[in-house]
N, C-alpha and C positions, 0 to 999 in steps of 0.2 A: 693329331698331326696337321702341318701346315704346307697341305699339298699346293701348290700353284698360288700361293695367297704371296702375292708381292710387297714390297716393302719391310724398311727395318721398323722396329717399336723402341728399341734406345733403351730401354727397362722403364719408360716414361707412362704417364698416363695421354691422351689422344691430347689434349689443349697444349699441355707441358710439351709434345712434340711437334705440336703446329707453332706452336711460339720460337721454338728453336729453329726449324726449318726458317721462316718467316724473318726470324733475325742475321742467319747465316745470307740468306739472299740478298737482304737489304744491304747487309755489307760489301757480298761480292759486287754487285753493284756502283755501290760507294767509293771504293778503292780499287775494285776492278783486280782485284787479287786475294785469297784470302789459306791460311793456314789451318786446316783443322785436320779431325782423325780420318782417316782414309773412308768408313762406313758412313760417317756423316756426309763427306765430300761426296760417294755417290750417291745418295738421294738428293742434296743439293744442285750436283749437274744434272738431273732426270727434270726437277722441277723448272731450276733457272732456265735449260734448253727451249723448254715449252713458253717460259715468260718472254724469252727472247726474240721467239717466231711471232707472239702475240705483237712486239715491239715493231716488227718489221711489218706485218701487217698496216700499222701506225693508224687506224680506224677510231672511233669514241668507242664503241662495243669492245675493242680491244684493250682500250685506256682501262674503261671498267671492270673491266675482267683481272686486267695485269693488281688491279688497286687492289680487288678484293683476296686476291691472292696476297700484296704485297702491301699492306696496308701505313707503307712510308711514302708520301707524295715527291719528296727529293730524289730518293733513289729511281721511283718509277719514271720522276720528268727527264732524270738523267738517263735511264735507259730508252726513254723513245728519243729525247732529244741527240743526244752522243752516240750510246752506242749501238742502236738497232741503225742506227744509217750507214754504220761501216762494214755489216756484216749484210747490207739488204742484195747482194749480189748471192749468197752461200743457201746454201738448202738444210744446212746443218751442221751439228760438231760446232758450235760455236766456243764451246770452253775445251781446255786441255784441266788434265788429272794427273800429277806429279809425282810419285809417292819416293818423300824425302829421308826419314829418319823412324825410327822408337822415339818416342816420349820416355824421358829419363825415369818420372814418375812412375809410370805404368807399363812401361814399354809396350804401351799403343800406338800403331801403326800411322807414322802421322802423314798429311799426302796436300802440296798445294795446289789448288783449283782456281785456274786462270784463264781471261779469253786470251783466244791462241794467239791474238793482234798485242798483247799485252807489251812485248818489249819494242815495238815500232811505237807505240804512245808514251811509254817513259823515256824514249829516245828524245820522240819531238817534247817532251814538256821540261825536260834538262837543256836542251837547245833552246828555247823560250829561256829559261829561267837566267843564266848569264844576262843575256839583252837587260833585261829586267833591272839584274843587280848596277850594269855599268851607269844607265838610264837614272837609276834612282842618286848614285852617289854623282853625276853630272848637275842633279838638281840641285841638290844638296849644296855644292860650289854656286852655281847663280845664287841661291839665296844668300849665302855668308857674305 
């Protein structure tokens, strides 16, 4: 029996779940949103949470710590540079946990995990993006 012994095992062996965990982060990170089964999505908010306070921290011991955990240099520079400075007012609960549908496949429970700021940032980066496209086709006319 597996009294008080926390976390999931996946049916995986211990590397094959640190690579998935590790990938799942890298991504939430990245895109700042991400889709998967509900049991993966909570060991990923358990780990991400603790990556996040590391971020907010913003120290080199932290930097190193956040690497050795998440061993993508993009996603980690993104999260102390971007997103550890929006949340450095909060003490926690950084991400939110969705749970959307069945997988048609398997009808596994599937749930998305997001930071809770997520839709005020694809608010402003859709408000950005127009400027961008009118800007661009303005050039476009000087040059011809």
């Amino acid at each position: 029996m597996r009294h008080k012994v926390s976390g999931r095992l996946f049916g995986r062996t211990a590397n094959q779940r640190k690579a998935l965990l590790r990938g799942l982060i890298a991504s939430l990170f990245e895109h700042q949103r991400i889709e998967t089964t509900l049991a993966k999505a909570k060991e990923v908010r358990k780990l991400a949470e603790r990556i996040v306070a590391l971020g907010i921290k913003g120290d080199l011991h932290s930097k190193r710590v956040a690497l050795s955990h998440v061993p993508n240099r993009s996603s980690v520079a993104k999260l102390f540079n971007e997103i550890a400075p929006r949340f450095s007012g909060r003490n926690g609960g950084y991400l939110r946990l969705v749970q959307t549908r069945n997988r048609v496949n398997d009808a596994a429970p599937m749930a998305v995990l997001e930071f809770v700021d997520y839709e005020e940032v694809k608010k402003a980066k859709e408000t950005k993006k127009p400027k961008e496209k009118k800007e661009k086709k303005e050039e476009k006319k000087g040059n011809e």
